[in-house]
C-alpha positions in Angstrom: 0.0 0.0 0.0 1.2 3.3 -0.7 2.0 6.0 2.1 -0.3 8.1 3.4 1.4 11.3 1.6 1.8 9.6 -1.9 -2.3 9.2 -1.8 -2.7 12.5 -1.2 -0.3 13.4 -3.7 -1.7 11.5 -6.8 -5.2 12.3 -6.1 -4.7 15.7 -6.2 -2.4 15.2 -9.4 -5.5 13.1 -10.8 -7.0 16.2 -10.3 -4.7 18.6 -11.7 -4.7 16.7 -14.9 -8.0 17.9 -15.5 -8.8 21.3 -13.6 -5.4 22.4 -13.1 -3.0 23.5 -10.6 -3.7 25.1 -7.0 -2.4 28.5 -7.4 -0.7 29.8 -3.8 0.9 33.1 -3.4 3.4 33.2 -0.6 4.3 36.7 0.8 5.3 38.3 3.9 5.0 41.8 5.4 8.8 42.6 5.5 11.9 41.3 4.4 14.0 38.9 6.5 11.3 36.5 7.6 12.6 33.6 5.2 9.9 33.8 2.9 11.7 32.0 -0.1 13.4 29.7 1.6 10.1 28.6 2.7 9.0 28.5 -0.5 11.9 26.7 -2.1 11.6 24.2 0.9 7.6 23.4 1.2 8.4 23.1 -2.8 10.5 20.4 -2.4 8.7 18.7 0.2 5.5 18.7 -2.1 7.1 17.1 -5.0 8.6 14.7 -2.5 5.1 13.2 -1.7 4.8 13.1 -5.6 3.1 16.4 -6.8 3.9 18.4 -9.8 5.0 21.8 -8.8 6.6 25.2 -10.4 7.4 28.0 -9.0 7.3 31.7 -10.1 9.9 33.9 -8.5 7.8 37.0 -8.7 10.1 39.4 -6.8 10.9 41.7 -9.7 13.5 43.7 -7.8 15.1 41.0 -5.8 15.0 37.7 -7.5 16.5 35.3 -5.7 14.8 31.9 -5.3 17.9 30.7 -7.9 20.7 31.7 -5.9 19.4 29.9 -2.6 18.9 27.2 -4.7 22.4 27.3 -6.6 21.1 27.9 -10.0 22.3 30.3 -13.0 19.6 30.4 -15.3 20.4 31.4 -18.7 16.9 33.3 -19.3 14.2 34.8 -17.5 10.9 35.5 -17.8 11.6 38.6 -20.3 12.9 36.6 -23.0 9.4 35.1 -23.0 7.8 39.0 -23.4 10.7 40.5 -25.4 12.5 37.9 -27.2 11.6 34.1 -28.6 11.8 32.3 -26.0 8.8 29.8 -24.3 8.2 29.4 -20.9 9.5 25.9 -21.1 12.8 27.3 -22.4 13.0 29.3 -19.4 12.0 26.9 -17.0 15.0 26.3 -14.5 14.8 22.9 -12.6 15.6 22.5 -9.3 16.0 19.6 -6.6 13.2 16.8 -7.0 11.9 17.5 -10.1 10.5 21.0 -9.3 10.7 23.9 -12.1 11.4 27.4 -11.5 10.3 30.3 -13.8 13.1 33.1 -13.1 12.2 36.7 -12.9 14.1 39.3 -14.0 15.1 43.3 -12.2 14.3 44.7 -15.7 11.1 44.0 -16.2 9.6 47.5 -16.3 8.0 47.3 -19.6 5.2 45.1 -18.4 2.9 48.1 -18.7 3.5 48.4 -22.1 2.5 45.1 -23.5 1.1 44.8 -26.6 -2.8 42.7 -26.2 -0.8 39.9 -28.3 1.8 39.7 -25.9 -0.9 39.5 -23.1 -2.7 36.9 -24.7 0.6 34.6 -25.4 1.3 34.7 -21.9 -1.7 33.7 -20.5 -1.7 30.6 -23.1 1.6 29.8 -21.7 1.0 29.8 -18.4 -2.6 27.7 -19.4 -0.4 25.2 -21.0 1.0 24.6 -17.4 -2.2 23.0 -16.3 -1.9 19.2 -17.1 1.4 18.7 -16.0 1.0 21.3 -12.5 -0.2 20.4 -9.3 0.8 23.3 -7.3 2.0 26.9 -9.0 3.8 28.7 -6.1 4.2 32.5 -6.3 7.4 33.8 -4.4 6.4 37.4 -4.4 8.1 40.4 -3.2 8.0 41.6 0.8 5.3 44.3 1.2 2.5 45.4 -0.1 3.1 47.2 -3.4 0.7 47.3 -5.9 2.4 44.1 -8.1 2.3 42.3 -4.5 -1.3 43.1 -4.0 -2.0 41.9 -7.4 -0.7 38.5 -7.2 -2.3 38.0 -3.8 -5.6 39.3 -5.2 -5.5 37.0 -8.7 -3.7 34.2 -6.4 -6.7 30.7 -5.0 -4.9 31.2 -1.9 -2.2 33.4 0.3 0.1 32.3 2.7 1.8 35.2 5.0 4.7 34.2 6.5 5.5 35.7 9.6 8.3 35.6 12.3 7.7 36.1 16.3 9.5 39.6 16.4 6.8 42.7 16.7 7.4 44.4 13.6 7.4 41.0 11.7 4.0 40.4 13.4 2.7 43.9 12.8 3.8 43.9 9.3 2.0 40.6 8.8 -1.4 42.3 9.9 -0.5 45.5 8.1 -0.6 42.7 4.5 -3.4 40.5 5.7 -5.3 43.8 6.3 -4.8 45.1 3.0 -5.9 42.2 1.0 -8.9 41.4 3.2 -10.1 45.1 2.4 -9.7 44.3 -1.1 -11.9 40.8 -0.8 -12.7 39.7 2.0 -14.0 36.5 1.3 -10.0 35.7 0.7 -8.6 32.3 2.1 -5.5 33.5 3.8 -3.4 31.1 6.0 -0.3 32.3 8.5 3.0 30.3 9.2 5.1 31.6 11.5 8.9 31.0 10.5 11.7 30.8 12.8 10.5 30.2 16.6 11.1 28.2 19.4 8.6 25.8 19.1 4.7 25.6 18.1 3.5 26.9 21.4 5.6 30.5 20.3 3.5 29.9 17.1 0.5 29.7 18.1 0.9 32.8 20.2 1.9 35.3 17.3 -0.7 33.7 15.1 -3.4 34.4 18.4 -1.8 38.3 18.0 -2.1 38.4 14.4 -5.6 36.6 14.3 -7.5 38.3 17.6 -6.8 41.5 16.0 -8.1 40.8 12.5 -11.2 39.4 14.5 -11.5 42.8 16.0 -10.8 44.9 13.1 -11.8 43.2 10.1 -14.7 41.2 11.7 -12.8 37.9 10.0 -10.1 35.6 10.7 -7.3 34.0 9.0 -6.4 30.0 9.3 -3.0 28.7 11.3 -1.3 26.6 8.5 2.0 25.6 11.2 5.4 27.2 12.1 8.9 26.3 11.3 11.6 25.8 13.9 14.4 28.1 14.8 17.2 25.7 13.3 20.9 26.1 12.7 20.9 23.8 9.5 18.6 26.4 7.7 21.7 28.7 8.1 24.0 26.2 7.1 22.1 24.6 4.5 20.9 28.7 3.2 25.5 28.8 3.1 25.8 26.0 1.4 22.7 26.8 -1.9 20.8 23.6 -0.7 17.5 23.0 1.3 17.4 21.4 4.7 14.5 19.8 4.2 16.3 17.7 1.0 20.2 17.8 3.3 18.8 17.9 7.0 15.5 15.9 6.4 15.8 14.7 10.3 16.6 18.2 11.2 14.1 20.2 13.3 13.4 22.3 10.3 12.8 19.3 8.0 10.5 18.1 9.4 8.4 20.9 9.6 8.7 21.5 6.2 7.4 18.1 5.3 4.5 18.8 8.2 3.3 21.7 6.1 3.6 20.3 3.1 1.4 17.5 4.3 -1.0 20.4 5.9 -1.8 21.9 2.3 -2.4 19.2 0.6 -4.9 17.7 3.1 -6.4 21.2 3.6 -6.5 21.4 -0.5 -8.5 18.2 -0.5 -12.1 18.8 -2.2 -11.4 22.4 -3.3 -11.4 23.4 -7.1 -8.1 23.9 -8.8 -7.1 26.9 -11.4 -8.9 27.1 -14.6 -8.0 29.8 -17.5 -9.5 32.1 -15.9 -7.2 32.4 -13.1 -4.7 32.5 -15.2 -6.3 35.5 -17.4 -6.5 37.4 -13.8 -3.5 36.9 -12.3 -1.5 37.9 -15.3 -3.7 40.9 -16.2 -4.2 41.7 -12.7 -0.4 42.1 -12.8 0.6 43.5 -16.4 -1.7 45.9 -16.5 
């Protein structure tokens, strides 16, 4: 009998291959948190249960999902706008299986694309769907209007968080913003770096009881990562400690979480084109 995790993993990969991918934007409300490395890591852990995944690294100004992970890429996502490229020419992969689509600083002309430009992108990113389970957005820290767009256009947001106040105020300051903006929004916290899941639970009670109050809503506890010194060392050496350290406190959180959104994702409806059409107009235009 198969594990546990490798169900999960080709039912919703059954399901994939005919509604398409689960589209998840991660995002904090500051810089420093670890965002991509959580990313990169819950990446890794999903395609280690047997799931499809690719991963846009949508920080524009900062893009650097391919140098924690080691990687040089030869193109990036404006050879696709401005030159011949594909998306699959583009595509970088990385450990497991899992493909990255690289962004690029110089990406300003986004603004200026022509409606046939538009179009060919969202066909290339719909030509994703049978072979995607999970399409993970790495956006930037912040809330900028390209942030706010991918969260908006985005099935679901994850806000990563970190137990020290302005990490924790910046986290409401994001989760704020977007439930303004729809409010019906599935948003989910993990809190990065902390002692253990009892300091977790606390800053998600801070961040949540004040949403309750505020915003009249809440947002979900997805889990936490530990404070671990293999992240550093694996961060050092362009490697994930969930694929180097996969025993390591850190690990096996990662591989907890991963489990968490996949069971959580059970039963709801993947991307069709029309999330595709939103989150790229959303965020060209």
């Amino acid at each position: 009998m198969a594990p546990e995790g490798a169900q999960a993993g080709a039912a919703v990969s059954n399901s994939a291959a005919t509604r398409g991918p689960r589209v998840v934007a991660v995002t904090s409300g500051k810089g420093g948190v670890g965002k991509t490395n959580v990313v990169a890591n819950l990446a890794f852990c999903l395609s280690e249960i047997g799931l499809k995944v690719v991963v846009l690294d949508a920080d524009f100004g900062l893009a650097n999902i391919d140098v924690l992970l080691g990687l040089a890429p030869r193109f990036h996502l404006g050879h696709v706008l401005f030159g011949n490229k594909s998306l699959a020419d583009i595509m970088v992969q990385g450990p497991r299986g899992i493909r990255i689509i690289p962004a690029s600083s110089g990406l300003q002309k986004l603004s200026e694309l022509t409606t046939a430009q538009k179009n060919y992108l969202v066909r290339s990113f719909a030509d994703l769907d049978g072979d995607t389970d999970y399409f993970l957005i790495d956006t930037a820290a912040g809330i900028s209007n390209n942030v706010v767009h991918f969260l908006l256009a985005a099935q679901e947001v994850i806000v990563v968080s970190a137990p020290e106040p302005t990490a924790i105020v910046d986290a409401y300051a994001v989760v704020k913003i977007l439930l303004s903006e729809d409010p019906e929004k599935n948003i989910r916290l993990l809190v990065n770096s902390v002692r253990n899941e009892e300091e977790a639970r606390e800053v998600f009670r801070q961040i949540n009881s004040v949403v309750k109050r505020f915003l009249n809503r809440e947002v979900f506890y997805l889990g936490h990562v530990e404070r671990d010194p293999h992240v550093a060392q694996a961060v050092r050496s362009q490697v994930l400690v969930a694929q180097c350290f996969p025993e390591a406190p850190a690990g096996r959180c990662f591989r907890r979480l991963a489990h968490a959104m996949v069971r959580e994702n059970a039963g709801m409806g993947a991307a069709g084109g029309l999330v595709w059409e939103r989150l790229l107009n959303d965020w060209i235009n």
